[in-house]
Each structure stands twice: as structure tokens, then as C-alpha cells.
N, C-alpha and C positions, 0 to 999 in steps of 0.2 A: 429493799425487797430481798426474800431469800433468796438464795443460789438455788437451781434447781441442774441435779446432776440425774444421767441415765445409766441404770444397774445393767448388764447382761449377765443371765443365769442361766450356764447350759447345765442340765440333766444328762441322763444316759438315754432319756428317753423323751426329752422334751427340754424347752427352753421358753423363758421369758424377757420380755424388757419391761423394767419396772421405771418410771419415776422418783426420784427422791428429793426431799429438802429438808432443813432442821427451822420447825416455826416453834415458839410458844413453849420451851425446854422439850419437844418431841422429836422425835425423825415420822415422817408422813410417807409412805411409800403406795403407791398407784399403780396400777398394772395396765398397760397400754397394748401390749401384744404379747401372742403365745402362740407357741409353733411344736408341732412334733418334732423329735429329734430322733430318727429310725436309720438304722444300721443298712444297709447293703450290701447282699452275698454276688458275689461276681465271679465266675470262675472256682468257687469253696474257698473266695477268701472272701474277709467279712471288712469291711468299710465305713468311715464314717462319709455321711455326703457333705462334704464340707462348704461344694458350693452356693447347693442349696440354705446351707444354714445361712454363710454368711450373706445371699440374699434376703431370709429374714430380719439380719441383722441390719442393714443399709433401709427394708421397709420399716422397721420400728425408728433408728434414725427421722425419717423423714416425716414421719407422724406427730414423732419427740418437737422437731424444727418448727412446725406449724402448730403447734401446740402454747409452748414458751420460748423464752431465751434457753438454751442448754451451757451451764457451764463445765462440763466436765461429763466423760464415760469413763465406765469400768468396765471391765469384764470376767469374768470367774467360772471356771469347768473343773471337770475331772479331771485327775493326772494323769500321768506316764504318758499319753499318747502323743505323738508330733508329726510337724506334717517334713517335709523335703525340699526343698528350694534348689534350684541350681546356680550356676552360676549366674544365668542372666535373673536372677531374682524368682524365677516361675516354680509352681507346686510340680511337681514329678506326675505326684500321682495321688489321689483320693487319702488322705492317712488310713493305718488301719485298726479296727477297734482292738481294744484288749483283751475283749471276749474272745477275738482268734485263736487258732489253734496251733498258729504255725510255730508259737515260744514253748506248746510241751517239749520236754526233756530238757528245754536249755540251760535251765539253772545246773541240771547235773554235769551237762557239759564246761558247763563255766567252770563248774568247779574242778573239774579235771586240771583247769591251767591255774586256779587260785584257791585256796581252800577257802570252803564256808566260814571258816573263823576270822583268818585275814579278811575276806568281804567283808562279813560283821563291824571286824574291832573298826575297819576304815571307814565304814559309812553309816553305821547304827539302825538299818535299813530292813525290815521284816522281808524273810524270802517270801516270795510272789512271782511266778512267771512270766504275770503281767508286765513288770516293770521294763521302764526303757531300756534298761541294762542290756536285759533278754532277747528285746526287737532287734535292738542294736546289734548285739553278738550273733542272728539268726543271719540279718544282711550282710555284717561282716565276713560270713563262712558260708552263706549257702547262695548270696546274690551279692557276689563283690561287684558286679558291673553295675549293679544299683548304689553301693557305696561308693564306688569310684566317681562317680554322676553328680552325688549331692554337696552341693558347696554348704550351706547351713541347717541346721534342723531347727524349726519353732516348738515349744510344747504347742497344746490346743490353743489355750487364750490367747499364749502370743503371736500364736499365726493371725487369727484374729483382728489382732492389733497391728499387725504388719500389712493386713490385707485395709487396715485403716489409715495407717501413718504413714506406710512406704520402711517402716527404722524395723531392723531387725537385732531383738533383745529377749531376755530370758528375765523373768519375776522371780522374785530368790524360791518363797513358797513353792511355785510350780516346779521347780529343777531340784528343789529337796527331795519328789517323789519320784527320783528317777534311777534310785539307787548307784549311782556313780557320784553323788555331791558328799563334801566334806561338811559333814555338822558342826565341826569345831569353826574351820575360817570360811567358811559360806562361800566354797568356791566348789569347780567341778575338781574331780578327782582326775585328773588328766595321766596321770601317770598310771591308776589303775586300768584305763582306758587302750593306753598303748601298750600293756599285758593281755590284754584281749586282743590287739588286733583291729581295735575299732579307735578310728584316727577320730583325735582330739579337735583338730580344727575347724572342724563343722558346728562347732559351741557357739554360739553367740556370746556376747557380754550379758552378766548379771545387774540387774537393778533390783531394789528394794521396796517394799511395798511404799507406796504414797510420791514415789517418783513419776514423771512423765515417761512413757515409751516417744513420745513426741505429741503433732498436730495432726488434727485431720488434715487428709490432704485436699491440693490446692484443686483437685478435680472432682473431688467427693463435697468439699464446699459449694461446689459451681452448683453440682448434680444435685445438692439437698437445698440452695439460695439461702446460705448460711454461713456468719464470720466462723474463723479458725474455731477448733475445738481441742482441748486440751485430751488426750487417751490414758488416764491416770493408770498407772498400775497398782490395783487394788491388792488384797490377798488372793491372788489366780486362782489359788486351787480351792476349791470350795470348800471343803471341810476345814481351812483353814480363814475362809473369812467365815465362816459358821461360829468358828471358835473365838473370834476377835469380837463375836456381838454374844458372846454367852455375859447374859448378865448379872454380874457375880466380882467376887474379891478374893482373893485368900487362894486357898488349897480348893481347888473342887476335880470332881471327876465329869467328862460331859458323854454324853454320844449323841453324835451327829448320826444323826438315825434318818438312811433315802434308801437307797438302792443299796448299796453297802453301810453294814453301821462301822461307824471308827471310834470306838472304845480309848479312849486314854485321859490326860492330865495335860496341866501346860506347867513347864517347869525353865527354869530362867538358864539353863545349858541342857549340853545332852549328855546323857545317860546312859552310855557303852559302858557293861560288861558282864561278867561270869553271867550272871541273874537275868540279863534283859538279852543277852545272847538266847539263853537256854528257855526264854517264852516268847522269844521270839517279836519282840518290839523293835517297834519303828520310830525313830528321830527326826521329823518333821520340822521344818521350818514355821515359826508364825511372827507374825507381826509384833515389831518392835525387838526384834531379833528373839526372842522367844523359841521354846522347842515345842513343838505337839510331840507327846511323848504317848503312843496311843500302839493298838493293834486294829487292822481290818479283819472285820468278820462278816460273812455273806448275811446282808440284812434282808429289805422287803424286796431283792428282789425274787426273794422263794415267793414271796407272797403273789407280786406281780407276775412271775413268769408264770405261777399256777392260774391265774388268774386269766393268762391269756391262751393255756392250754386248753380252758375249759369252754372261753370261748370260742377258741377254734374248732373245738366238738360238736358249737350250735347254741352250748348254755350259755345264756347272756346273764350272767351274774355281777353284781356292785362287789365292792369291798366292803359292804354292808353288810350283804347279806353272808357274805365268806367269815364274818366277824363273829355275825349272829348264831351261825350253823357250828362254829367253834364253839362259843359258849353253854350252847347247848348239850356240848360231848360230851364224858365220863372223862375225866383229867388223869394222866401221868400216865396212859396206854401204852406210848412205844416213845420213842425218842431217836434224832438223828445227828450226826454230827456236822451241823449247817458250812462247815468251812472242806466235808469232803469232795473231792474233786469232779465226783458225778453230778455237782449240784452249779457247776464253775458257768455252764453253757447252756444257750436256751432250747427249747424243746420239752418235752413228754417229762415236767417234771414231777406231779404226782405221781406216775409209776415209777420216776426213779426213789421216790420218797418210801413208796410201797415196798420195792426190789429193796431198798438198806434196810428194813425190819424185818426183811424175811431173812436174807443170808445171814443178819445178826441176830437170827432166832427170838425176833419180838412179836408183841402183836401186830400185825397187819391192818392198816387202817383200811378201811371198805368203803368210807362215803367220803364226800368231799369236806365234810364238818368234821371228822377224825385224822382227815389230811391236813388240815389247818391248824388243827389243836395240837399236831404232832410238832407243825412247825413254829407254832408260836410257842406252844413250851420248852421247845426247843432253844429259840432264840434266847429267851429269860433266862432260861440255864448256862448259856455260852456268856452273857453278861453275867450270873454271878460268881460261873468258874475267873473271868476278867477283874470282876471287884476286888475280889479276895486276890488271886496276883497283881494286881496295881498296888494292892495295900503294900506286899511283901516288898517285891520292886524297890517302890520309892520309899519306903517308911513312914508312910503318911495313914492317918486313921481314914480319914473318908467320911463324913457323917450323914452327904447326901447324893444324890446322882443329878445332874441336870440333862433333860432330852431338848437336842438341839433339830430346826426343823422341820418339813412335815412328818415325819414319824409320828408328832406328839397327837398329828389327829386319828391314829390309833389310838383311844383309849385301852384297848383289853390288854396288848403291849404293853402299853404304861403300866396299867395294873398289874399284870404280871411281873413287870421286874421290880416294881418294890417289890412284891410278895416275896419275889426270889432272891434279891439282894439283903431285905431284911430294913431299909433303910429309905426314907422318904423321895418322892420321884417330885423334881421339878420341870416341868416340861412348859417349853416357850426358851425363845419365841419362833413360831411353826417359820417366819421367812430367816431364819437368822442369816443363812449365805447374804439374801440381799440386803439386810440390815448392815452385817458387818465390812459390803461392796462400798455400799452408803457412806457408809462411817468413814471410809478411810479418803474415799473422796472426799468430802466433808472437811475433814481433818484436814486435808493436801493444800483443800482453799482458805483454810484458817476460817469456815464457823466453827470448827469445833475444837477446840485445845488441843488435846492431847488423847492418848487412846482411853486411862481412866477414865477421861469425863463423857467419851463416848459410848462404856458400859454402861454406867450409868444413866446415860441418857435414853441408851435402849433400856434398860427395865423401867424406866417412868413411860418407856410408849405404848408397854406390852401389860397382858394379866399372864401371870407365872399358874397355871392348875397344877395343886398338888394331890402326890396319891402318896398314900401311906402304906404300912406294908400291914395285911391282917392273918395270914394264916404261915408262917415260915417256918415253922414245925415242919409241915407236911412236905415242905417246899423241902429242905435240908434231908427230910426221909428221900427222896423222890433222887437228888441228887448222886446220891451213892450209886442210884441204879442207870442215873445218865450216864454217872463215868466210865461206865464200864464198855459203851459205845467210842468215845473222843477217842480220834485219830483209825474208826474204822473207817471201812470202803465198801460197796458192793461191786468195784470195779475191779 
């Protein structure tokens, strides 16, 4: 009989437990529960709720239990975030999300004690304020009584998995995105750590993907009337098992297109220096010691925060209809540069969309269909200023793009970044995180060989739609006049 393993896939803004097994040369994945996943502001600080998720996480368990046998869990989130333990083992306090505010200015202060360069060469890590580095350096200086306090830090998944096993441990993937991890020996940067001021021993040990964090424990057994469970550690961080199920060989380019897109390549080391300093790329850990060699660029969630702007107004609109209202616009109006810092946090973001074409003397979009068009062209322009530097970068031609995903269920996206790349868009498979959670479970229990035969196995389970590119003339015209916005503000 197959093995049947349970995926958890948190979002930024929602979370699933899927089902998996490999029957008949396919991977089969089932969706059993889904939960929102919403931030809480307390005080003007912004929170994940962590307890609430992981009570959806023990109600999918238990559904999972009575359902089949379970041989194995995964789990996979976002990075940089983690939660606090203290000594006696307990969370401190709610983590906080990455959207906060409290890491502006930090990276410039960091830099005061280490130069951006040194950062760089030692971690291959794209600046982002977001990152652990930053939280960390904020409590190191502004709430040492909180750093005093915490005996371990989990990222997200593996708090997770600690609030499942009891074993406190770090997934190589998820601590690559924390900007203090060495890309070369896959370990923390500890010494850069004690130049900050932020004590090293609060690290956990690193494991590798397809290793155990340990068992379910002997009280959560009781609680679900169920033998031991294996807590595999998958690829954590989600764009990283997105990229373990991209199904493909060779040289390819992917993005993992959610809430944020992450534009790069998987390349068999990392990739520090002059070139990837100066565009600002990121060194990412993947599976099978592999590097995601990629840049984060602010993806759908211009799309969704608009979307919830508009219903906070009373307009109850689909992504349908925001798609539909696009395409019906006059194309190439104004342009914005989707990674400026007014676009970082949520809130009134069509007027902020409005506000950068007016101080950057463009046209001003007036309806909510010129708002969309502004930002979906937008987006295909930041992917093909990224093509063309991935090319230079690595020295690789590139001949096609794969969308990894739900992104891919935007078509008009799709079609817009061939148009804008100039080069054929493969898009699938729309679950790749849970495919690629799958997979590595999978693999850990020996149905599946090896990581090759588990690409493989995901494009025999999927259909690849492809888009072609038909108008790039116009698109390369249109460009000239994007760039002349990159790297503005209205702030």
C-alpha cells in the first residue's frame, strides 16, 4: 500500500494541509484543511498568531489520523521570521511578522558596525530589512531585556515542528534566509553575529532537508489515538521546496510567483561577487545542497493588498474581475517601481500607486482597471529587467522562464512576461511548494529514489500551459521609459 505523508503550507495569508502519496508513477495530493493565516496588530506591533495556526495544525492532524495511516509530516513557510523560547522551553511572545516596522533603518545601522560589502562577500544575502539579521540587531540594541530572556530562536516551520516533537533544530533552507548563514559550509555565521552584539547561542543545530526533526510526541499521540509520527524536514522555506518540484533539467530560470515573486536559478554553489553584490542577489540554500540563486521582488501582493483595499471601501471584487478591468486598459500609461518602499506594508495601496506617478510626473491611473494594468506591467518589466541580469550574472542564455505556483493562475501575468521577456512562459505546477514538501518526504521514506526522479515524477503528474511571447517590440519600446522610474520613491 502507498505511504501516505501530510504537507503543511503556510502563506502569508493562509495555510493548507494537503495529503500526499506516489501511486501509478504520479504524486496525488488532496487538500483536507485550510485556514487563514492573518497578522495581528497589538500595541503598533504586527504579529503572527502563531497559536491559533498551530491549532489548525493539530485539527488537520487529526482529520489526517482518521482518515489513513500517516507516515510522515512536513512543513514549509516563509522566512526570516522566528519565534523565542526560553529557557524553560516556552514561546516568549507571539513572533513578529516581517511586514513590521520596527527593522526600518536597521540595515543602515548595521552597517555602521560592518560594511555592506563584508555582509555581502560573507553571506551572498540580498539587502532586505526584513531579514532575521535585522529583528535580531533591533532586540540586540533596542530590547536587550528580551534578548537576555531567550535561550533558542526557532524560524516559523521549525517552531512548528518543535511545538510537534518537543526537539529544537533549524532546516538548512529556512536559516539560509536569515542573512547571518554561510553559503559556502552551511553553517551560521557566528562570528559575524558576535560583531553585532547579538549572541550566537540562541542558534539551534542545523539539519538538512529529508532528515527527522524527531517523533510526534508521546502526548500529541495520545491526543490524535495514533502510533509515533515521523516530523520530516522538508525544504522549510517555501520557495525552496517550490523549486525542488520545478519540473525540469539543465539550466532553467523559475519564479515562484505568491505574495512575493523570487526570480533566480538553482546553481550547484554560490555565487558571491563584484556582479551579484552590485544587483543585489541572494544565496539561498536548496535541496541537495544546491544554491537558489534568485532576487525577491514584491509580487501579488500589490495585487492582493489592492484587492483588499477596495474591499474595505464596500467594492466586493474577484481577481477576475481586477484581471478583466486590466485588460481592458490602454497598455504602457505610467509605470511603478514594485520593490519601492511605499509598496513594503499594508494599507491604501492604490493611492500609494497613484502618489508614485504623480511625483514621478507620469500619468495617473483614475480607475481601478488602470491601477492594475499599471501594476501588472509593472511586474513583467521587473521580471524582464531580472532575465536579462540573471543572464549577465551567471552566463547562462536562458531560453525559457518556468512560473512556479499559484501565480500561474493569473494568466494575463503569464502572458505578459513572455511578451516582456521575449521568451516562452512555462507555468505549473500551480501547488509546487506542496509537491516539492511531498517529494522530499517521499524520498526520506524511500518511495522515491532520488531528487531527479522526483522532478520527473512531478511533470508526469502535472500539465505545463504554455505562453509564447507575441508582441516584444512594443514591450522593449515601453522599457526604456520603465527605467527611468527603478529605484524611485514617493516617499
Amino acid at each position: 500500500m502507498a505511504k501516505k505523508v501530510l504537507a503543511f503550507d503556510f502563506g502569508a495569508s493562509s495555510g493548507r494541509a494537503m495529503l500526499g502519496s506516489f501511486e501509478d508513477g504520479k504524486i496525488n495530493v488532496e487538500e483536507i484543511h485550510r485556514f487563514s493565516n492573518d497578522t495581528v496588530i497589538v500595541n503598533g506591533r504586527m504579529h503572527w498568531d502563531i497559536l491559533r495556526l498551530f491549532f489548525e495544525v493539530k485539527t488537520a492532524i487529526n482529520k489526517a489520523v482518521k482518515m489513513c495511516k500517516i507516515d510522515a509530516i512536513g512543513i514549509d513557510t516563509w522566512g526570516v521570521d522566528f519565534g523565542m523560547l526560553d529557557d524553560n522551553g516556552e514561546l516568549m511572545a507571539n513572533p513578529v511578522c516581517y511586514r513590521d516596522e520596527r527593522t526600518v533603518g536597521m540595515p543602515e545601522e548595521v552597517f555602521e558596525k560592518i560594511t555592506k560589502h563584508e555582509l555581502y562577500s560573507r553571506t551572498g544575502t540580498q539587502t532586505l530589512r526584513i531579514n532575521t539579521l535585522y529583528q535580531l540587531y533591533y532586540l540586540a540594541k533596542y530590547r536587550p531585556s528580551v534578548m537576555e530572556r531567550i535561550d533558542k530562536i526557532l524560524f516559523t516551520p521549525d517552531l512548528m515542528a518543535y511545538f510537534l516533537t518537543g526537539k529544537k533544530r533549524c532546516e538548512a533552507t529556512i536559516s539560509s534566509t536569515s542573512n547571518f548563514f554561510d553559503p559556502y559550509n552551511k553553517k551560521f555565521d557566528t562570528e559575524l553575529l558576535e560583531k553585532l552584539g547579538i549572541r550566537s547561542d540562541i542558534l539551534p543545530e542545523i539539519i538538512q532537508p529529508g532528515e527527522s526533526y524527531g517523533m510526534l510526541s508521546d502526548a500529541l499521540c495520545e491526543e490524535f489515538d495514533c502510533e509515533p509520527i515521523p516530523v520530516v524536514a522538508v525544504c522549510t522555506h517555501d520557495t525552496a521546496s517550490a523549486v525542488a518540484a520545478a519540473p525540469t533539467e539543465g539550466d532553467f530560470v523559475y519564479i515562484s510567483c505568491g505574495t512575493w515573486s523570487l526570480f533566480g536559478t538553482e546553481l550547484s554553489a554560490p555565487l558571491i561577487n563584484d556582479e551579484s553584490e552590485r544587483i543585489d542577489y541572494t544565496n539561498e540554500g536548496g535541496y541537495n545542497n544546491t544554491t537558489r540563486f534568485l532576487r525577491n521582488i514584491m509580487g501579488l501582493w500589490l495585487i492582493q493588498e489592492s484587492r483588499r483595499q477596495w474591499i474595505r471601501e464596500g467594492e466586493n471584487v474577484s481577481y477576475g474581475d481586477l484581471e478583466r478591468e486590466a485588460l481592458a486598459c490602454e497598455p504602457f500609461q505610467c509605470f511603478i517601481d514594485c520593490d519601492a518602499p511605499e509598496f513594503e506594508t499594508s494599507g491604501d495601496l492604490p493611492n500609494r500607486v497613484r502618489k508614485f506617478c504623480e511625483v514621478t510626473g507620469q500619468y495617473v491611473p483614475k480607475t481601478r482597471g488602470e491601477v492594475m494594468r499599471c501594476i501588472y506591467e509593472s511586474l513583467a518589466m521587473k521580471y524582464k529587467l531580472h532575465f536579462e541580469t540573471l543572464r549577465k550574472a551567471t552566463g547562462k542564455s536562458f531560453e525559457n522562464i518556468n512560473i512556479l505556483g499559484g501565480g500561474i493562475k493569473d494568466t494575463f501575468l503569464c502572458s505578459l512576461t513572455a511578451d516582456a521577456t521575449g521568451v516562452p512562459v512555462y507555468a505549473g505546477p500551480a501547488e509546487a511548494t506542496v509537491m516539492g514538501n511531498i517529494a522530499v518526504q517521499l524520498i526520506s521514506l524511500g518511495e522515491i529514489k532520488d531528487w531527479k526522479e522526483a522532478r520527473k515524477i512531478v511533470g508526469d503528474s502535472i500539465e505545463l500551459k504554455t505562453y509564447l511571447p507575441k508582441d516584444t517590440k512594443s514591450w522593449d519600446e515601453a522599457f526604456v521609459e520603465y527605467s527611468k522610474y527603478l529605484g524611485k520613491s514617493a516617499k
